[in-house]
N, C-alpha and C positions, 0 to 999 in steps of 0.2 A: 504494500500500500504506500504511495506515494500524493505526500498533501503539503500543502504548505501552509506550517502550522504558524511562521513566525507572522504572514499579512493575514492571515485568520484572526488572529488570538487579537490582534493590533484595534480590526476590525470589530470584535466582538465587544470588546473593553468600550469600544469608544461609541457603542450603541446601547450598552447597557447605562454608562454614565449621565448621556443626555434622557434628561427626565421625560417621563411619557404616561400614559394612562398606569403602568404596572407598578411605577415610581411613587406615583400619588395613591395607591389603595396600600403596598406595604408601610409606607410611611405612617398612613393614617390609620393602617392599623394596630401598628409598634408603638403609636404612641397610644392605643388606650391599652393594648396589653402584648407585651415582648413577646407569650404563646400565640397570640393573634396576630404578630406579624409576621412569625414565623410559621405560619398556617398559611398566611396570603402568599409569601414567598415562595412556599413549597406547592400552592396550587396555582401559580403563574408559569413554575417551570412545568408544572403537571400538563400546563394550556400548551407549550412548549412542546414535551415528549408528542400531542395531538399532530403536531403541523411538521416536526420533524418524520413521524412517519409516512406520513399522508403525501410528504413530500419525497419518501425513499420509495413509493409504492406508486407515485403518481398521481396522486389524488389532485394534488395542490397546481397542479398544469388542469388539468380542468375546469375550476374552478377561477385559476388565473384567465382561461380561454372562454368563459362565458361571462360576460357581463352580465347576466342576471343575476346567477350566482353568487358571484362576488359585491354585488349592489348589494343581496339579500344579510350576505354574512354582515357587511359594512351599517346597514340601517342596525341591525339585531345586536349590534356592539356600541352604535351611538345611542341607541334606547337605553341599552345597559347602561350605561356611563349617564346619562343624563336621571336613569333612576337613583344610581349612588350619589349624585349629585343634589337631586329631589329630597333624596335620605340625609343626607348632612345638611343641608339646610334647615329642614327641619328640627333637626337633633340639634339645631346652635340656638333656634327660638324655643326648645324644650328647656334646653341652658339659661337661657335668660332668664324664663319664666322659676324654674327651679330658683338663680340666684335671688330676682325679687321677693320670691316666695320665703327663703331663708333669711333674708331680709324684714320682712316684714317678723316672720318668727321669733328673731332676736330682741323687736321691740317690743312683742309682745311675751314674755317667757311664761307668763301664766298659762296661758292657753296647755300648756306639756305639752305640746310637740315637740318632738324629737331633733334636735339644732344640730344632730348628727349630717355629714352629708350622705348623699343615697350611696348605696352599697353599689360597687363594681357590678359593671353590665352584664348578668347570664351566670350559668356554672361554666365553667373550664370546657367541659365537650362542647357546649354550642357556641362558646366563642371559637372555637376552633374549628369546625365546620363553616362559622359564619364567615371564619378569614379564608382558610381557602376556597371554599365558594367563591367569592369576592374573585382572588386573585384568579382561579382559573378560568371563571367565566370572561373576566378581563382581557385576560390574553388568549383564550380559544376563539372570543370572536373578533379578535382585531386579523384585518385580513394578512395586513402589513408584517406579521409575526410569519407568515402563512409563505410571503413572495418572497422574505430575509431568505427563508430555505428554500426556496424554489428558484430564486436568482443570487443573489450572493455566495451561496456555498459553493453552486459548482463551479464558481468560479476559481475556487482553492481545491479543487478536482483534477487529479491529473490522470493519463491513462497508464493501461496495463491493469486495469483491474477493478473491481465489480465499481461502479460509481453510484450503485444503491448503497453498498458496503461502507464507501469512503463518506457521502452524505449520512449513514447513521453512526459515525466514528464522528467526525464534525459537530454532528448534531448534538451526539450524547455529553462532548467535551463543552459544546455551547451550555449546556444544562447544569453540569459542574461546576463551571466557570458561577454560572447565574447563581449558584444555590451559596457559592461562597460569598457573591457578593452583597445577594439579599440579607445573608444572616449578618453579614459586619455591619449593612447600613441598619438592619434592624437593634443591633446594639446601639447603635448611635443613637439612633430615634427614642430608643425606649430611654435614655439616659435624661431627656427631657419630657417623659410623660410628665414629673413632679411639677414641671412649669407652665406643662398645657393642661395639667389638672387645675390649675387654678379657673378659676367657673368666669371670669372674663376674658381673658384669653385661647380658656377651651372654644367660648362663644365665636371672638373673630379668627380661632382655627378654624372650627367646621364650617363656618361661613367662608372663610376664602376657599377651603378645597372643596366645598360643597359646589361654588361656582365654577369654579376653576372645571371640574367633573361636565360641569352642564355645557360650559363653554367649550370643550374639547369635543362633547357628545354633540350636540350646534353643528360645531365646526366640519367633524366626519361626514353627517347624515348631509350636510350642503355640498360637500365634496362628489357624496355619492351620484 
């Protein structure tokens, strides 16, 4: 097998670094829990292993050759993106409402409510389901994860041997690659949940990436 790992790898690096849909759901989910963004991370490569075989099998050339196709996966991923978008928005006027809420609580202490703040979101399995959900569906339906292998790998393809072969050896190092990098920025990210737990900042969090989501989801489905 003959590939050339060293304009691959260069490649890979410098697609994973610029921020994209997959960037903004690990992120936003590292910060509310380091197990749920390492759920997201693990189910954006999992969207990944999809379009890597698809593309050693052929799938991903038909789909690149039908424009229906490809419109249909493109609308089905700006939907997506624009509901996590809908979803954090939402959850940033829940914030508000909660901090007024505790606000008012405090001036009133008689009332015994609870001045506690609300307990962490779900048990452990359903955050974790919820993050890789999130992250696979993000990148299973972006088409662009789908043409990366169907036109840039073979371009690090050489002949003398299977080049379904060489595109799942690519593919699977692209995945590696990805999983190491998801979990390092997912340490990073979680290191400031303590700062974006603060219930004003949580607020203009999920409201920027709430938009930000809707904006990029906008952006696809106008493209399509």
């Amino acid at each position: 097998m003959s590939v050339d790992l060293v304009g691959f790898l260069g490649v890979v690096l410098l697609a994973y670094v610029v921020p994209g849909p997959d960037f903004l759901v690990v992120v936003r989910s590292a910060t509310e829990h380091p197990a749920k963004g390492r759920a997201a991370a693990l189910g954006a490569q999992s969207g990944l292993c999809v379009h890597m075989l698809a593309a050693a099998v052929g799938l991903s050339m038909i789909a690149a050759r039908s424009p229906a196709v490809y419109d249909a996966i493109k609308l089905l991923g700006a939907a997506y993106l624009v509901h996590l978008g809908v979803r954090a928005v939402l959850a940033a006027r829940r914030t508000a409402r909660e901090r007024a809420l505790r606000r008012e609580t405090a001036a009133r202490p008689e009332d015994g409510a609870d001045p506690r703040p609300p307990a962490e979101d779900g048990p452990a399995r359903g955050r974790w389901r919820s993050g890789f959900t999130q992250g696979f569906l993000t990148n299973v339906l972006n088409p662009k994860a789908a043409l990366f292998f169907l036109s840039i790998l073979p371009q690090f393809v050489h002949g003398g041997g299977s080049a379904s072969r060489q595109i799942f050896f690519l593919g699977t190092l692209d995945i590696v690659l990805g999983v190491a990098y998801w979990f390092a920025l997912v340490a990073v990210a979680a290191r400031l949940g303590a700062f974006l737990a603060r219930p004003k900042v949580r607020h203009r969090w999920e409201l920027t990436t709430g938009w930000l989501f809707i904006a990029i989801g906008v952006g696809v489905a106008a493209a399509a």
